[in-house]
Residue, then its C-alpha position, 0 to 999 in steps of 0.5 A: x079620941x073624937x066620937x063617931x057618929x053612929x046614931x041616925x042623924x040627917x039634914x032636914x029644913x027645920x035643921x039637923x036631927x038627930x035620933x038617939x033613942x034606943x042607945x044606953x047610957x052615956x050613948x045619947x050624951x056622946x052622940x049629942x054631943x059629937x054632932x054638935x062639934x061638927x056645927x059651925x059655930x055661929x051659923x045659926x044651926x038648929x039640932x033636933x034631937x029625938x030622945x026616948x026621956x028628958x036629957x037632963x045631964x046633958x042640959x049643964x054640958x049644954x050650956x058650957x058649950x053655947x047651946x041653949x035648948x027647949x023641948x018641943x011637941x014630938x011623937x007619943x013616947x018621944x022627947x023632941x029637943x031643939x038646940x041653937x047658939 
């Protein structure tokens, strides 16, 4: 059964984002990454994840699927990841 996503997520220049802060685990994770199932793969894509603490099981998962990440600046309390294949 395929994951919906429930989590703010919208289109922006910088790719999509989407905003998982505030959910219990294992919510971010899911949320994650069920939205990356919806990218085509090899289209060049970013996702902007915006996450209340460093995702650091959801690094390995990454990684089997294509994804590489790196953290970027974001707002005071926040963990800004981008993702890309």
């Amino acid at each position: 059964m395929a994951v919906q996503i429930s989590a703010p997520h919208w289109q922006a220049d910088d790719g999509c984002h989407i905003d998982v802060r505030g959910l219990p685990a294992p919510q971010p994770m899911l949320q994650i990454l069920a939205l990356l199932e919806t990218i085509v793969a090899g289209a060049g894509a970013a996702v902007i994840v915006h996450h209340d603490r460093e995702p650091i099981y959801l690094y390995p998962e990454l990684a089997e699927r294509g994804w590489n990440h790196e953290i970027l600046p974001g707002e005071d309390g926040e963990v800004r990841l981008r993702l890309w294949q």
